[in-house]
C-alpha positions in Angstrom: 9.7 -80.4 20.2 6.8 -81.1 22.4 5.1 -84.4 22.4 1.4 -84.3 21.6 -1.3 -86.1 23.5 -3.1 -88.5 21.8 -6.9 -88.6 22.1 -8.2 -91.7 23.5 -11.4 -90.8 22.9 -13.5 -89.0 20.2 -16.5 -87.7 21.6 -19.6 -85.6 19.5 -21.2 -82.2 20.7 -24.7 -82.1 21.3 -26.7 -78.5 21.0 -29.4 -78.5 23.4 -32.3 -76.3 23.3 -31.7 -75.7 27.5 -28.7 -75.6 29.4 -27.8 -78.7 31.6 -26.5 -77.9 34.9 -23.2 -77.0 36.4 -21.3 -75.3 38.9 -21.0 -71.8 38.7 -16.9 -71.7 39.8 -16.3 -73.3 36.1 -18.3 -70.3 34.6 -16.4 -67.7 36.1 -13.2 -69.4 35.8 -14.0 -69.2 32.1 -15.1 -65.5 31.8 -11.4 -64.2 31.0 -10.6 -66.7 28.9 -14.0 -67.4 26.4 -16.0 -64.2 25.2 -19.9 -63.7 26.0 -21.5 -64.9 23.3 -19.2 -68.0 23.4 -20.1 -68.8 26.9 -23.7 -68.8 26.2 -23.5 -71.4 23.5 -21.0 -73.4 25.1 -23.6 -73.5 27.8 -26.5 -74.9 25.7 -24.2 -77.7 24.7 -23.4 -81.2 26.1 -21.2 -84.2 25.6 -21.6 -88.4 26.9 -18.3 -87.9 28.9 -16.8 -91.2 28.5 -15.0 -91.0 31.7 -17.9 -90.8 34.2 -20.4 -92.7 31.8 -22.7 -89.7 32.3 -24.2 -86.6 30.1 -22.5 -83.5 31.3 -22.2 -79.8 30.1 -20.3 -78.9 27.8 -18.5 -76.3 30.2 -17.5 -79.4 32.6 -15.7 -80.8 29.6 -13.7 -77.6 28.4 -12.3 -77.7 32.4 -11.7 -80.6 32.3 -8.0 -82.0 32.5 -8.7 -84.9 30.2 -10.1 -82.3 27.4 -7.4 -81.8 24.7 -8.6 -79.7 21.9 -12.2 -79.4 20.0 -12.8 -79.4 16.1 -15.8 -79.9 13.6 -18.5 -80.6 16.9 -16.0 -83.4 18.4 -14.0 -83.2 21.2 -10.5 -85.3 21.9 -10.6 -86.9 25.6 -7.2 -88.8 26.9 -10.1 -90.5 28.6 -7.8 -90.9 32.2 -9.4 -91.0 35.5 -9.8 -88.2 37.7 -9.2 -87.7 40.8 
């Protein structure tokens, strides 16, 4: 059996009425694995990353290494550094 990762961090969704910016490699990385019309919201979304103590798109987060799973508008972070 596999070990799961614990979250280190809980960390809310925010809906935003524009998108934040990002870079447009994590959108097409994205684009086989997430369908259109979940792209577009995930877009409009943001988090407090609690890694780099900053707002950033929700997108950034979901390609994230750190990002382990999202339920109910939170999102689990193992909260380690990045390279």
């Amino acid at each position: 059996m596999l070990s799961e990762e614990v979250a280190r961090f809980v960390v809310d969704v925010k809906a935003l009425s524009k998108a934040l910016s990002f870079p447009k490699e994590s959108v097409q990385a994205l684009k086989g694995v997430v369908g259109g019309k979940m792209l577009a919201r995930m877009k409009k979304e943001s988090v407090d990353c609690p890694v780099e103590n900053t707002t950033i798109s929700f997108i950034l987060c979901f390609s994230c290494d750190n990002f382990l799973r999202r339920a109910k508008g939170k999102v689990d972070c193992k909260g380690h550094k990045l390279q």
